[in-house]
C-alpha positions in Angstrom: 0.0 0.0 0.0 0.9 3.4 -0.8 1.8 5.7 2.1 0.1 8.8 2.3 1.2 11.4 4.9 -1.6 13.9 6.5 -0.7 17.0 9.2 -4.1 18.5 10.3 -3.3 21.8 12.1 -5.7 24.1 14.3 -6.5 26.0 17.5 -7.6 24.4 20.7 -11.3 23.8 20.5 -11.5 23.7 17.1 -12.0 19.1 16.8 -8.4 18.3 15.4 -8.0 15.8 18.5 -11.4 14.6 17.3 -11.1 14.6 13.8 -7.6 12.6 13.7 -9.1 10.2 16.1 -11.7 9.1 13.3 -9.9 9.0 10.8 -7.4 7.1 12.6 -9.9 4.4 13.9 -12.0 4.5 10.1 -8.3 3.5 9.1 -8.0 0.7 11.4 -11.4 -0.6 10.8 -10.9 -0.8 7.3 -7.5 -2.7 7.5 -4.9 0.7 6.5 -1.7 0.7 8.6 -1.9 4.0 10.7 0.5 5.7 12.6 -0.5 8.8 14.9 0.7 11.6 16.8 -0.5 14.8 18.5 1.0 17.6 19.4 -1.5 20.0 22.0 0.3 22.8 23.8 -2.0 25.2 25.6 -4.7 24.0 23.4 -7.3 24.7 25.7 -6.0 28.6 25.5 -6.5 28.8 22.0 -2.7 27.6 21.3 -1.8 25.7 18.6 -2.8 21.7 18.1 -1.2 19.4 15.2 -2.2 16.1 14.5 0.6 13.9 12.2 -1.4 10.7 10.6 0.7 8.4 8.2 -1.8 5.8 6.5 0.3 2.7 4.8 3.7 1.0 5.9 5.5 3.1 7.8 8.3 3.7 10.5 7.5 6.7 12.2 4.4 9.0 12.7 7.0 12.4 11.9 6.3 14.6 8.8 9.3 16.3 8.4 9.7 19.4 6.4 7.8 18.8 2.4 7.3 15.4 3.3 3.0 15.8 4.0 0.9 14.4 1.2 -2.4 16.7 2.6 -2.0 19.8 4.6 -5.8 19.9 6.6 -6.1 23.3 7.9 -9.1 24.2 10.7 -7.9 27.9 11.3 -5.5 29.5 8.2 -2.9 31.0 9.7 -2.1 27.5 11.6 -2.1 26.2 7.7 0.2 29.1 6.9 2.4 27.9 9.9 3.0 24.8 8.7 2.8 25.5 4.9 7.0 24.2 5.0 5.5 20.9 5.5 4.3 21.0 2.0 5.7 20.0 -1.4 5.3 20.9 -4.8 2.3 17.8 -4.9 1.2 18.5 -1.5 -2.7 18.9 -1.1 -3.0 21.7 1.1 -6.7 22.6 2.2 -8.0 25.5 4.9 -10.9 26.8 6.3 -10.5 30.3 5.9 -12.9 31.6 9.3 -9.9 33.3 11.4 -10.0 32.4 15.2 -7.4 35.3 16.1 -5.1 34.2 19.6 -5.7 36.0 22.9 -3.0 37.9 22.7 -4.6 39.8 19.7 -7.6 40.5 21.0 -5.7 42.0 23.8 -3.8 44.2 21.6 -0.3 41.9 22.5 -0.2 40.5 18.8 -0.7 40.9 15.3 -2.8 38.4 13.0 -0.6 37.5 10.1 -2.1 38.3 6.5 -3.3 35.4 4.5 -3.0 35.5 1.0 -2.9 32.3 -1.9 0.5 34.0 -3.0 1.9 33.9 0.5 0.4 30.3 1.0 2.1 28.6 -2.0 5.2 30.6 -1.7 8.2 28.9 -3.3 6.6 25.5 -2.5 3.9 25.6 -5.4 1.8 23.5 -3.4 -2.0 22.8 -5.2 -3.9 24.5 -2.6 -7.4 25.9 -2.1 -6.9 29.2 -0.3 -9.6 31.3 -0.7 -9.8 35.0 -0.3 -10.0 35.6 3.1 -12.2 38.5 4.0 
């Protein structure tokens, strides 16, 4: 079987835990190798959680730098920060509704800009990246 590498990135709240958990188990069910791991650092503050899922033979759960097959983005400027795991075949998809930290609402941060240019930036990743408004 073909091994196909997935990073799902997003905010705390937002069902990435959830998400990677199904289609982790769907995986399983169905007989697909599946490796897993999480990474959920003040997530419950609105901080940054990243789910790595490799579906087929593999070693190791890591997706290093323009190894991911699929970039799944649930808040886009966590796809932005992790746009150097994509390639020049990577799928890269994003919701584009912003869920700004806490430290910009305060007035302690700036959200970063979000444009298609800026997304496929010297990687010419295929990605949907719609105007964000």
């Amino acid at each position: 079987m073909e091994t196909t590498r997935l990073i799902i990135v997003a905010v705390g709240g937002q069902g990435n835990l959830l998400a990677s958990k199904v289609l982790g188990e769907a995986a399983l069910i169905s007989g697909v190798p599946v490796r897993m791991s999480e990474i959920h650092g003040m997530a419950q503050r609105g901080g940054v959680v990243e789910s790595a899922i490799v579906f087929g033979e593999a070693e190791s759960s890591i997706i290093s730098d323009n190894e991911a097959d699929i970039l799944l983005g649930f808040e886009p400027a966590e796809t932005l920060r992790a746009i150097n795991r994509a390639n020049k075949n990577t799928i890269v998809i994003t919701n584009t509704a912003m869920l700004p930290p806490f430290t910009v609402s305060i007035g302690k941060g700036v959200y970063p800009p979000s444009t298609p240019s800026k997304a496929s930036s010297g990687k010419n990743a295929k990605a949907w990246w719609p105007s964000m408004p």
